[in-house]
ZAMARGU-4260 file (C-alpha; in steps of 0.2 Angstrom, whole numbers, plus 5000, padded with zeros to 4 digits):
<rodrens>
0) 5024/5129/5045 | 5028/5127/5027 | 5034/5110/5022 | 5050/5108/5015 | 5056/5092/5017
5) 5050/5076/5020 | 5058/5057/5027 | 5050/5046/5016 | 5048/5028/5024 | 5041/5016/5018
10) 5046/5026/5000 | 5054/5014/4989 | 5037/5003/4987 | 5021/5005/4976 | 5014/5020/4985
15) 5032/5026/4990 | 5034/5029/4973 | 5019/5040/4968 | 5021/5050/4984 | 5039/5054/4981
20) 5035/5060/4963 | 5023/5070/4967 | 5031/5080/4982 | 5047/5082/4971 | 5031/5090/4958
25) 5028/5103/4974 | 5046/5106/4976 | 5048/5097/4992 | 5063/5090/4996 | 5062/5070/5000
30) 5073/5058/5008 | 5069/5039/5007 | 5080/5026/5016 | 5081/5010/5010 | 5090/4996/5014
35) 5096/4992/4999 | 5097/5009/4988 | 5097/4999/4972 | 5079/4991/4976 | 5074/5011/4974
40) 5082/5015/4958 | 5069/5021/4950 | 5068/5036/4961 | 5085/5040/4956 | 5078/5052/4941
45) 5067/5061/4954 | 5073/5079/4957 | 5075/5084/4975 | 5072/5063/4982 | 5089/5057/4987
50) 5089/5038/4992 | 5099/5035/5006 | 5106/5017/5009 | 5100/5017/5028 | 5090/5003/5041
55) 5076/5014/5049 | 5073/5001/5060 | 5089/5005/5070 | 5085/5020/5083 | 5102/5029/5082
60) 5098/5031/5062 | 5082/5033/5062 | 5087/5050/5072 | 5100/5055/5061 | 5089/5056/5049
65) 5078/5066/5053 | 5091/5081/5057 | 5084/5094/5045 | 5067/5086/5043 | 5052/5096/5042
70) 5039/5081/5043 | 5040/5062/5040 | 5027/5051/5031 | 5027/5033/5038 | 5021/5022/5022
75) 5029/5004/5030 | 5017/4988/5029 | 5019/4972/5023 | 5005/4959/5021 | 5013/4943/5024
80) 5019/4933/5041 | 5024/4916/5043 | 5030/4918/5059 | 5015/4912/5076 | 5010/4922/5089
85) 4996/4930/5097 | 4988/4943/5093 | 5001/4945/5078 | 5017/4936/5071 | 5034/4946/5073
90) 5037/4952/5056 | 5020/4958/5060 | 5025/4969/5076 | 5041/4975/5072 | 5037/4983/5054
95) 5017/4988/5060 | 5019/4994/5077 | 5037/4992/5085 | 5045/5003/5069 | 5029/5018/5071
100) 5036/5017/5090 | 5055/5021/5084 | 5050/5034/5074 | 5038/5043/5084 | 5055/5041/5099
105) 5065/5049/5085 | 5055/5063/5083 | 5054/5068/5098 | 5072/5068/5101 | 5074/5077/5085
110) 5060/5090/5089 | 5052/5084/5072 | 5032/5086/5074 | 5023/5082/5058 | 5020/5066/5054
115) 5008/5057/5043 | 5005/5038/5046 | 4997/5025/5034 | 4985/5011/5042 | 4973/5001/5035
120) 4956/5000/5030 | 4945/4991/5045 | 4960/4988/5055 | 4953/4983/5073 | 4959/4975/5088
125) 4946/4962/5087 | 4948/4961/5068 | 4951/4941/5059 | 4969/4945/5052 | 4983/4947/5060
130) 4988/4960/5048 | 4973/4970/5053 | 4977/4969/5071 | 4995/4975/5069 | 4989/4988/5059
135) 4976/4994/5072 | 4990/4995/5086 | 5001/5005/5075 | 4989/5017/5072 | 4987/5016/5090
140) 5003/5019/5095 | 5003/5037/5082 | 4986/5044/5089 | 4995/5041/5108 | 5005/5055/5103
145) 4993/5066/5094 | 4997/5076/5111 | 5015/5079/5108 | 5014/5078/5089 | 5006/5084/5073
150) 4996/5066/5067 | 4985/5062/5052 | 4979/5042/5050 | 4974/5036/5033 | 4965/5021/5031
155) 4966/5017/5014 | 4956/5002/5006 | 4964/4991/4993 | 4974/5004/4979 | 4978/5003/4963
160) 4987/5010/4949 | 5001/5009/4938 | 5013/4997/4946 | 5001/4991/4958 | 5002/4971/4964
165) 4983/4971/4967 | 4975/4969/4950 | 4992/4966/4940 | 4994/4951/4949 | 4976/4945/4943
170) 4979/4949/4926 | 4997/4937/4926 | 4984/4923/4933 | 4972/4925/4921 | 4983/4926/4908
175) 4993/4909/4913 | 4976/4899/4918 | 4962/4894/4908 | 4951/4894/4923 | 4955/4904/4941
180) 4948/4897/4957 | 4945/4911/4967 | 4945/4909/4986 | 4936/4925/4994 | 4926/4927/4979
185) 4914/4937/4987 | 4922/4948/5000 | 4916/4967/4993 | 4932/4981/4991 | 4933/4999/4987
190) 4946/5001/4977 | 4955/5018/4977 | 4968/5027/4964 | 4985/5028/4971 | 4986/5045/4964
195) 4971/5052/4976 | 4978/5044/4989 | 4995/5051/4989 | 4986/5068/4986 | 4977/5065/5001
200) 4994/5062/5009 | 5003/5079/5003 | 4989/5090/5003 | 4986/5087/5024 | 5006/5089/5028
205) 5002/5108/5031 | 4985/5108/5035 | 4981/5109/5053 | 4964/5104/5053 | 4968/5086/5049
210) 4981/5085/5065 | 4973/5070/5078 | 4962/5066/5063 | 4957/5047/5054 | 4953/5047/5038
215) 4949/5033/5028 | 4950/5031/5008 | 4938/5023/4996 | 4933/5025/4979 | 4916/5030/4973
220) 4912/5012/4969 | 4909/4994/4978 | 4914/4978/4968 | 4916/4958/4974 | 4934/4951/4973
225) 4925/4941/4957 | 4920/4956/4947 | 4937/4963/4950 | 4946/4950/4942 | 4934/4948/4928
230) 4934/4967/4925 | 4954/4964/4924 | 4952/4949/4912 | 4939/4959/4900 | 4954/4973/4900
235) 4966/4961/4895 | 4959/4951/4884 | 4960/4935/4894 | 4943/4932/4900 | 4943/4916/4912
240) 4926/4906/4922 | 4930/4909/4938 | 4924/4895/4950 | 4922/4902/4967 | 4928/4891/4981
245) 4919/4888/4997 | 4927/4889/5013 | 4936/4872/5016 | 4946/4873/4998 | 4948/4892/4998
250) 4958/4889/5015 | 4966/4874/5006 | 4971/4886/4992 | 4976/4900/5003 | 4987/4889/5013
255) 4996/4881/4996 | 4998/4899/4988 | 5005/4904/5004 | 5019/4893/5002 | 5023/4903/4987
260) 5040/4913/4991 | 5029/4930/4984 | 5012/4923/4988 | 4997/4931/4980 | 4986/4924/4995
265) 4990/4917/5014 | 4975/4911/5024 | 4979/4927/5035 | 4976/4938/5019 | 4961/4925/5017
270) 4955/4930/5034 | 4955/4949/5031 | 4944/4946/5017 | 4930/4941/5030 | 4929/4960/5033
275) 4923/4972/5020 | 4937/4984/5014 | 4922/4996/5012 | 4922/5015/5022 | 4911/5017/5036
280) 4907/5036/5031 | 4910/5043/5048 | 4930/5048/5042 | 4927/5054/5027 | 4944/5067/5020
285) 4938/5085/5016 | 4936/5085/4999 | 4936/5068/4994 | 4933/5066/4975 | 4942/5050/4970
290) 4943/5044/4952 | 4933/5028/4947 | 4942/5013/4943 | 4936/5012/4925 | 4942/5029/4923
295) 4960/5023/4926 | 4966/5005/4926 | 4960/5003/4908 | 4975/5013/4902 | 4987/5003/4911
300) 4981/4986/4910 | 4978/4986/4892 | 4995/4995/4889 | 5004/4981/4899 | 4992/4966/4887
305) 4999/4979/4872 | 5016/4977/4876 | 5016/4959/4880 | 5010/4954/4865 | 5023/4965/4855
310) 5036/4956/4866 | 5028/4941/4858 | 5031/4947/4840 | 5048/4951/4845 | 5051/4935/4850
315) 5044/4926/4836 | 5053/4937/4825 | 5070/4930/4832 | 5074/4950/4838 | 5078/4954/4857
320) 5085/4970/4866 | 5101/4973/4862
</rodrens>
C-alpha cells in the first residue's frame, strides 16, 4: 500500500521535527497534533504538515484523527517522572504504555493498519529505570497487535543532531563551569544521527518485510558519557577537567539536578545509565550505514560556539535585534 499520509505523534519534538521534514521531502502528507499548536511553530513552513491543536491522549480525538490516515508514527517519550510507583511512575505509564494502548484502540476503530512505534534502546522489564521499564511495556503493548496490525519497533540509542538536548546541553555546561562533575562518567553510548534514524523510520512505512519486526539503532562508534562531553568541549572551545563522581555523590548530584524544573539528570536517568546504550547485533535494520558523530556534530556545535560569540560582539558593540 502506498503511503500517503501519516499522523505524526509525538511530531512537535527533536525527532518530530526531522521526520516531519523529511516526509513532506517524499511528498507525504503529515498531520501532527499538538497540544499547544504554537509549541510546533516551526513546522508551520513545512509543506504538506498541518499542526492541528489536538490532545491525542483523549480516545474520541485520537479517532477522529486518524479519518483519512494511511499510517501513524508514534514518536511520544519523555524522560522525566517525579511521580512514585511500581514498576513505573504515572507520567510514566500514561505517555509510555497507556497513550500506545489508545492509539492502537483508535486504529482498529478506524481500520488504520501501519503503524511504526519508537521504544528505547535496552528497554527491559527487569531493567534499573523506570523509564526503561515503561518503555518495554509499550513496545509490548505494539508487538501484542502485530497480529491485527502492520508494526515496526525501533530501539534507538541516544541521538543527536542539530537541535538535539543531548550534547547541546553539555556544551551550555561547559561553557558556564570551569569544571563539570560528571556523574555516570563511565556508562558507554552509541550515539546515532537523528537523520538516519528518521530515515529508518520512513523508509520501513511501506515495507512489508519490517512488519512484527525490532530494530535497534546505533552508530558505528562506542564512546563513555566522559569522552562525549569532552569531545563537545574540544568543538566548542570550552574544554573543562571533568571530575568523575563515584556512586554516593553522583546520586547526590542526580537528585539536586533533578530538582531542576528542565533537569539535565534525575537519579532515574542516573539509573538507566547502569545499562549500556550499546546494540546487541541480533536487530540490526537492513541496510544500516549510519553516519559517524564526528562527521556531523562538528557543523552544528561549532556553528552554535560561532554564533554565540558574535551575539557577544553584538552586545558589546551596544547593537541588539531590532
Amino acid at each position: 500500500m502506498e503511503i500517503k499520509k501519516v499522523l505524526l505523534i509525538g511530531g512537535s519534538g527533536f525527532v518530530g521535527g526531522h521526520l516531519a521534514a523529511l516526509l513532506s521531502e517524499r511528498g507525504m502528507r503529515v498531520t501532527v497534533p499538538a497540544r499547544r499548536r504554537d509549541k510546533a511553530k516551526r513546522l508551520f513552513v513545512l509543506p504538506r504538515v498541518s499542526v492541528v491543536q489536538a490532545d491525542a491522549n483523549d480516545p474520541d480525538t485520537l479517532r477522529a484523527l486518524m479519518d483519512g490516515v494511511d499510517a501513524v508514527i508514534n514518536l511520544v517519550g519523555i524522560l522525566h517522572d517525579t511521580s512514585s510507583g511500581a514498576p513505573y511512575g504515572k507520567r510514566f505509564a500514561a505517555a509510555h504504555v497507556e497513550l500506545p494502548q489508545k492509539i492502537i484502540a483508535a486504529m482498529k476503530q478506524a481500520g488504520v493498519r501501519r503503524l511504526v512505534h519508537m521504544s528505547a534502546l535496552k528497554a527491559a522489564s527487569d531493567a534499573p529505570s523506570a523509564y526503561l521499564r515503561s518503555k518495554a511495556a509499550g513496545e509490548a503493548v505494539v508487538l501484542a497487535a502485530a497480529n491485527e496490525l502492520d508494526v515496526t519497533v525501533f530501539r534507538p540509542s541516544v541521538m543527536f543532531g542539530v537541535g538535539d538536548v543531548f550534547l547541546n546541553t553539555f556544551a551550555t555546561l561547559l561553557r558556564c563551569l570551569p569544571v563539570l562533575p560528571l556523574a555516570g562518567a563511565d556508562a558507554r553510548f552509541q550515539p546515532v544521527h537523528v537523520g538516519d534514524v528518521v530515515n529508518a523510520f520512513a523508509d520501513s512505512l511501506d515495507n512489508p518485510a519490517t512488519f512484527g519486526q525490532v530494530y535497534e539503532l546505533g552508530g558505528p562508534r562506542i564512546y563513555t558519557l566522559r569522552a562525549l562531553v569532552d569531545y563537545v568541549g574540544a568543538l566548542t572551545g570550552h574544554r573543562r577537567p571533568i571530575i568523575a563522581l563515584p556512586g554516593a555523590l553522583a546520586s547526590v548530584q542526580a537528585s539536586l539536578l533533578g530538582l531542576l524544573p528542565k533537569p539535565p539528570m534525575t537519579p532515574d536517568n542516573l539509573r538507566s545509565m547502569q545499562v549500556d546504550s550499546i546494540v546487541d547485533g541480533q536487530h540490526v535494520y537492513p541496510g544500516w550505514k549510519p553516519q559517524p558523530l564526528e562527521a556531523v556534530a562538528p557543523a552544528y556545535l561549532s556553528a552554535m560556539q560561532a554564533r554565540r560569540r558574535f551575539d557577544g560582539y553584538r552586545a558589546h558593540a551596544g547593537r541588539r535585534d531590532e
